[in-house]
OpenMM code with the backbone's topology and positions (N, CA, C; nanometers):
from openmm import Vec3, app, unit

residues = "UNK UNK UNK UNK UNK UNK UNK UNK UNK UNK UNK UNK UNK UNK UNK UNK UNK UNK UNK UNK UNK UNK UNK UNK UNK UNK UNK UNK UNK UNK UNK UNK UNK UNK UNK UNK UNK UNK UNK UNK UNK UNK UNK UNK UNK UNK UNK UNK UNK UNK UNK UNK UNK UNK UNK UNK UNK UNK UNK UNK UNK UNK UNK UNK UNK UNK UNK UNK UNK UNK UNK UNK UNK UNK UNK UNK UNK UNK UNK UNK UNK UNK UNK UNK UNK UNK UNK UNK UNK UNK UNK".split()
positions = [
    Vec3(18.2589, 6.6814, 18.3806),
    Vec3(18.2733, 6.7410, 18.2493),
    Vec3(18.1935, 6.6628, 18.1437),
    Vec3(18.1869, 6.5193, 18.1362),
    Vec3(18.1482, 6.4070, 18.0749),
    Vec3(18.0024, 6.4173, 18.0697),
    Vec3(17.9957, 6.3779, 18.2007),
    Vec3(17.8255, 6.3045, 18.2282),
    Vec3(17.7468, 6.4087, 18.3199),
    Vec3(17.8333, 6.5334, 18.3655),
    Vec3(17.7549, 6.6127, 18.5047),
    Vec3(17.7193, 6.5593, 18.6274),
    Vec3(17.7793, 6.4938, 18.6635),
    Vec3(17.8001, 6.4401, 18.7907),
    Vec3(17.8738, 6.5782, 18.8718),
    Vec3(17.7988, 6.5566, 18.9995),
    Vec3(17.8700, 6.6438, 19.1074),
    Vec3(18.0001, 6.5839, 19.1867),
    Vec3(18.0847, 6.6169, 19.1928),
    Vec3(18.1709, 6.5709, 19.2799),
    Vec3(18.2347, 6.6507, 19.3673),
    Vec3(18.3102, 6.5414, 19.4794),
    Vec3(18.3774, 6.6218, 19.5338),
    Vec3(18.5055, 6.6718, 19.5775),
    Vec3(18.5516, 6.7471, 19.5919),
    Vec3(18.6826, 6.8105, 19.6289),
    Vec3(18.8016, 6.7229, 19.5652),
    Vec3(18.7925, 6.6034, 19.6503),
    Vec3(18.8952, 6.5136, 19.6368),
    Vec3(18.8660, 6.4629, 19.5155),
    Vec3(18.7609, 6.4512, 19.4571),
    Vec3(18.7361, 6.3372, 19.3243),
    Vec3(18.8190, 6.4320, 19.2191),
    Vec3(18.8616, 6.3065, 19.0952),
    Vec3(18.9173, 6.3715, 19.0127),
    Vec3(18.7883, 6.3577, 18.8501),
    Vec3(18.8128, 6.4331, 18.7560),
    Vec3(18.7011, 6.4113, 18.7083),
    Vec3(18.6964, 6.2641, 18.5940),
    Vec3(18.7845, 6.1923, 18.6139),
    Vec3(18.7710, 6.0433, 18.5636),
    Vec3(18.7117, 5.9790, 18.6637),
    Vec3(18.6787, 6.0054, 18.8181),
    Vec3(18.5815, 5.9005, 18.8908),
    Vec3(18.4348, 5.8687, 18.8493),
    Vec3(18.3593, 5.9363, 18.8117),
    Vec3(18.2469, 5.9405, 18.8024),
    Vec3(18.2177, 5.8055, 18.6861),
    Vec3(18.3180, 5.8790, 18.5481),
    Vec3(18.2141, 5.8064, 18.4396),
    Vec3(18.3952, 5.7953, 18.3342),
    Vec3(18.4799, 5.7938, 18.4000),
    Vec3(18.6325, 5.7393, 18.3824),
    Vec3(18.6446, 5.8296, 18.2214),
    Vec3(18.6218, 5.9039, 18.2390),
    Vec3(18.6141, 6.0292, 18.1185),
    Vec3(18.5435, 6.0472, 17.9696),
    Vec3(18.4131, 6.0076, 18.0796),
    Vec3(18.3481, 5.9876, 17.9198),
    Vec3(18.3106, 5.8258, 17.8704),
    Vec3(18.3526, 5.7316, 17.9538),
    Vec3(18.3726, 5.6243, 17.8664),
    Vec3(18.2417, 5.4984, 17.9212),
    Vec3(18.1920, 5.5744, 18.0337),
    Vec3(18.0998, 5.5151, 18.0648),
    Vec3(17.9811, 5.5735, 18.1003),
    Vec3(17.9329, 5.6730, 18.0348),
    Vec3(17.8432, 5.8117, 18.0622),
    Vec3(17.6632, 5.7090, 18.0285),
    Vec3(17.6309, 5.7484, 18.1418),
    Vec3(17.4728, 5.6740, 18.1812),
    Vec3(17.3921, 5.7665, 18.1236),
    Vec3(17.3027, 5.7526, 18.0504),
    Vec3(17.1660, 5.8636, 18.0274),
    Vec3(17.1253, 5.8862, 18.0649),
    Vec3(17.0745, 6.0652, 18.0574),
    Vec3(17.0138, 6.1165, 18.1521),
    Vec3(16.8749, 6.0522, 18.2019),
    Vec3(16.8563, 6.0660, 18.3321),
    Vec3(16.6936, 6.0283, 18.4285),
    Vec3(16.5889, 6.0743, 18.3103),
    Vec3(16.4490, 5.9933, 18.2678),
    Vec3(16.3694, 6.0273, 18.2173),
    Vec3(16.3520, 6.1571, 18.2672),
    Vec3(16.2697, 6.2460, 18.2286),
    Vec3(16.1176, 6.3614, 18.3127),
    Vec3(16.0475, 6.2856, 18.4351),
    Vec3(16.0090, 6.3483, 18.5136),
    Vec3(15.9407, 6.3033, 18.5665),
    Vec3(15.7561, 6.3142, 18.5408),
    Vec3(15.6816, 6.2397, 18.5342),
    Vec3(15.5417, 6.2432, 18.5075),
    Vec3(15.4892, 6.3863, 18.5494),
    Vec3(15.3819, 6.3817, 18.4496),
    Vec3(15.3199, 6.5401, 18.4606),
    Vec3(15.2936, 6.5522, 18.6005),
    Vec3(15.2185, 6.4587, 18.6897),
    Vec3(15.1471, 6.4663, 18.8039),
    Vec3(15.2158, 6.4771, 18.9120),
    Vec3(15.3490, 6.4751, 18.9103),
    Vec3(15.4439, 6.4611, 18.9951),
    Vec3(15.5289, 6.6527, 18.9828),
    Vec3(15.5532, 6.6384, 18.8815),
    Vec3(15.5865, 6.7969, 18.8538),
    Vec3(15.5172, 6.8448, 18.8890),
    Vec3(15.3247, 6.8724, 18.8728),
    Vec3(15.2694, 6.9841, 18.9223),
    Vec3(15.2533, 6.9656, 19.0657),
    Vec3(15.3283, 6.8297, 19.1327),
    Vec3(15.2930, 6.8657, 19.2712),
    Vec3(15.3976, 6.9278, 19.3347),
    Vec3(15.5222, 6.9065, 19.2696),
    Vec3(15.6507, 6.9945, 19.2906),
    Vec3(15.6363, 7.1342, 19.2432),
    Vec3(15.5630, 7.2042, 19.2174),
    Vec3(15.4704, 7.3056, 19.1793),
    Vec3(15.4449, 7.3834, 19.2923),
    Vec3(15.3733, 7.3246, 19.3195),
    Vec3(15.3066, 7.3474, 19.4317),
    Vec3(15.3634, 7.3878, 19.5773),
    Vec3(15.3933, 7.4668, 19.6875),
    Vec3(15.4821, 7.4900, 19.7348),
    Vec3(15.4318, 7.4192, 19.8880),
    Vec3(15.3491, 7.3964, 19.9452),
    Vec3(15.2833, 7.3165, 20.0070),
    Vec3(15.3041, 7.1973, 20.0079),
    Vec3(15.2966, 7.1481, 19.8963),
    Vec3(15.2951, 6.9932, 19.8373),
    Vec3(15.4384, 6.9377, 19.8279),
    Vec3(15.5278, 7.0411, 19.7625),
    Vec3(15.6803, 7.0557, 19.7614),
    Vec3(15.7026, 6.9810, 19.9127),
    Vec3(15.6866, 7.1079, 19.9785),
    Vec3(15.7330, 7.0985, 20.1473),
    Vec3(15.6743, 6.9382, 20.2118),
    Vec3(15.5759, 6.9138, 20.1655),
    Vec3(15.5383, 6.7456, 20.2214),
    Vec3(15.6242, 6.6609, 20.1450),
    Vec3(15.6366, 6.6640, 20.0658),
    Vec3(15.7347, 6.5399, 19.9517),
    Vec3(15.8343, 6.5491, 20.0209),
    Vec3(15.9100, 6.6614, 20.0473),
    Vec3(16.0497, 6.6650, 20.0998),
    Vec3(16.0485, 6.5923, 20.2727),
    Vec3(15.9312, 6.6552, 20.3192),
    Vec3(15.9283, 6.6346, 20.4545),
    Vec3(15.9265, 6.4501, 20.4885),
    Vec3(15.8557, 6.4159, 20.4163),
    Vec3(15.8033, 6.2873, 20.3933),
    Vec3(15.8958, 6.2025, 20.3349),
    Vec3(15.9702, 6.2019, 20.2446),
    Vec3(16.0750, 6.1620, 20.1399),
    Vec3(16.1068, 6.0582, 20.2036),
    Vec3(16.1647, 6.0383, 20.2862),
    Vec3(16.2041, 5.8971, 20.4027),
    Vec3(16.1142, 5.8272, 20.4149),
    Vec3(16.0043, 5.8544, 20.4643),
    Vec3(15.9172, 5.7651, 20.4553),
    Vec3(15.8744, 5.7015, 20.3579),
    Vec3(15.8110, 5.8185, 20.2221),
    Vec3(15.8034, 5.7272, 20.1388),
    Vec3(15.9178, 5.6486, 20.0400),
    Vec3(15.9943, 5.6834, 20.1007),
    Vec3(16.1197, 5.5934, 20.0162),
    Vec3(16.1325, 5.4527, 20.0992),
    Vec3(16.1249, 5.4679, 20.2189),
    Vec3(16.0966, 5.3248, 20.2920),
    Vec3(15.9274, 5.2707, 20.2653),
    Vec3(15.8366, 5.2915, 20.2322),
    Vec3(15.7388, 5.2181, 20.1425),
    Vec3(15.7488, 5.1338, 20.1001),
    Vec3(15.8442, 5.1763, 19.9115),
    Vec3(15.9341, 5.1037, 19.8529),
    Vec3(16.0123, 5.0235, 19.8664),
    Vec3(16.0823, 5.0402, 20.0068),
    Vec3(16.2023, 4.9188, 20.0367),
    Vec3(16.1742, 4.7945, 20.0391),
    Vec3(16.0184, 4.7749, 20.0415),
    Vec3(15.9777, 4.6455, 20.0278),
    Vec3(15.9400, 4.5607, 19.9032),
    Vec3(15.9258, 4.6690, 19.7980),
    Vec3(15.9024, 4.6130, 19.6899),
    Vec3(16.0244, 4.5086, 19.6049),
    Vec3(15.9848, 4.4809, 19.5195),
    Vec3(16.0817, 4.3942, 19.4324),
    Vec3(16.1538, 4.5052, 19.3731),
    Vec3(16.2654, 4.4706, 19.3322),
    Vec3(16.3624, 4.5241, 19.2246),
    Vec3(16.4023, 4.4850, 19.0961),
    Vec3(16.3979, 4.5372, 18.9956),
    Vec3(16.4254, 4.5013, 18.8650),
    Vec3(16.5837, 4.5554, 18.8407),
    Vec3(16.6205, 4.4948, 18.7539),
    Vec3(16.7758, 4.5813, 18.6755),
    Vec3(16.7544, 4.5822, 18.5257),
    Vec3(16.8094, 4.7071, 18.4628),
    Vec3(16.7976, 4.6969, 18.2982),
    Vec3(16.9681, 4.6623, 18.3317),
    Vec3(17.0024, 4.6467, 18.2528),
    Vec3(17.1479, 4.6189, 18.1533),
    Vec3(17.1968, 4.4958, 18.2033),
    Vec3(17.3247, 4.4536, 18.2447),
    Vec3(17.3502, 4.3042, 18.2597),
    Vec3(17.3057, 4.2625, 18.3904),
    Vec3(17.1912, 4.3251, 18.5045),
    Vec3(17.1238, 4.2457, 18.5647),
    Vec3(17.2331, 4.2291, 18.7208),
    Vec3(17.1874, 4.1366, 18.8090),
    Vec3(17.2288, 4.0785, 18.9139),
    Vec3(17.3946, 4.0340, 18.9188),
    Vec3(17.5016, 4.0219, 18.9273),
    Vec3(17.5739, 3.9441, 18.9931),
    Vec3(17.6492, 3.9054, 19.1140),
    Vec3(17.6023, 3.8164, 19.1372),
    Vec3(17.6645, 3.6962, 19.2521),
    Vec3(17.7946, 3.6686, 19.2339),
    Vec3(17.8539, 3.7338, 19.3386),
    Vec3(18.0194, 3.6974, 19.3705),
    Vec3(18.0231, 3.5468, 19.4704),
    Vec3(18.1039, 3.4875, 19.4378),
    Vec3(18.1117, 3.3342, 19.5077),
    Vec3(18.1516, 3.3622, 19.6719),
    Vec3(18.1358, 3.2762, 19.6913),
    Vec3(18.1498, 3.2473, 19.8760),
    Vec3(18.2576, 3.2576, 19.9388),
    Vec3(18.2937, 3.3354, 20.0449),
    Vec3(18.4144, 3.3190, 20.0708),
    Vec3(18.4540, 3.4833, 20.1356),
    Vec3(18.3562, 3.5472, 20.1201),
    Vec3(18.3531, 3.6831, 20.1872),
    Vec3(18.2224, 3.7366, 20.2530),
    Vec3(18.1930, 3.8544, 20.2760),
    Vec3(18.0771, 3.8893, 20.3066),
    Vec3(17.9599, 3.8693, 20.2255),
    Vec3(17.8335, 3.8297, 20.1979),
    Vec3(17.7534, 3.8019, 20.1262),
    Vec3(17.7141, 3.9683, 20.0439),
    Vec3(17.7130, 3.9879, 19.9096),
    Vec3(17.7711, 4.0747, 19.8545),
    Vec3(17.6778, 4.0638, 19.7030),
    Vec3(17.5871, 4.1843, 19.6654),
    Vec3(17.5307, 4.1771, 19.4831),
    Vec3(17.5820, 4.2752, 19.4205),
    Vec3(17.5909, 4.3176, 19.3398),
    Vec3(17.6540, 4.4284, 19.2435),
    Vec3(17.5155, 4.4087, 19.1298),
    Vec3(17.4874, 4.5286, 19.1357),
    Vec3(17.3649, 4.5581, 19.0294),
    Vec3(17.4480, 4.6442, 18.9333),
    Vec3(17.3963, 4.6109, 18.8000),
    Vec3(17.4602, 4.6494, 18.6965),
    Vec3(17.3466, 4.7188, 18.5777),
    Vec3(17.3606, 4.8739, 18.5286),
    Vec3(17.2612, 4.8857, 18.4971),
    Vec3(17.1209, 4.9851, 18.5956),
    Vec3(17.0539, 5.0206, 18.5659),
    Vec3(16.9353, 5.1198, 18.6351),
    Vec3(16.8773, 5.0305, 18.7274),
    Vec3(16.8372, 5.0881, 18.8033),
    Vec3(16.7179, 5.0003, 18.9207),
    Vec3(16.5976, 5.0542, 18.9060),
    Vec3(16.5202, 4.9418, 18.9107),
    Vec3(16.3312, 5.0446, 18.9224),
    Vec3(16.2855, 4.9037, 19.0396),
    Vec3(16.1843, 4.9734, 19.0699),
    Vec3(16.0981, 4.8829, 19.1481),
    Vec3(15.9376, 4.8970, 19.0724),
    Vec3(15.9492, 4.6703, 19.0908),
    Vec3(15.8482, 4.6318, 19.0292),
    Vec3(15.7058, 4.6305, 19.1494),
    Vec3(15.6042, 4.7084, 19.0501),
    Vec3(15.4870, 4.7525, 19.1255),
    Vec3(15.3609, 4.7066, 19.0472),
] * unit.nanometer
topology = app.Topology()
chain = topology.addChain("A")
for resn in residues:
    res = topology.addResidue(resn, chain)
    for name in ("N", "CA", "C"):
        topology.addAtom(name, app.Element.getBySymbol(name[0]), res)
């Protein structure tokens, strides 16, 4: 209702964004060059087909965080980060 998050069945609508109180901004646009290839119905069908792959590309790159960044929970359980904030990868 809040933020437009999809959920499901079981979720109630305070899971997402706890009613409003933590609502993330919407995803930029995506770049012109990227839209007209989603355009394209050919080009569509490879992005999708491909999507895995090129999302593992990326897995190697670095990661950035906007808002409070990295934290490190202390020792004593499974080794464990909590990113806080958007992720991009630095290129």
């Amino acid at each position: 209702m809040h933020c437009g998050a999809f959920l499901l069945s079981t979720e109630d609508n305070s899971f997402c964004c706890q009613n409003g109180n933590h609502v993330v901004p919407p995803l930029q646009a995506l770049p012109n060059h990227m839209q007209a290839l989603l355009q394209i119905p050919s080009q569509r069908r490879h992005l999708i087909e491909y999507s895995c792959v090129i999302n593992n590309l990326f897995s190697f790159a670095g990661i950035g965080v906007t808002g409070g960044g990295f934290q490190h929970f202390p020792a004593g359980g499974p080794p464990v980060v909590a990113i806080t904030g958007r992720t991009y990868h630095l290129i």
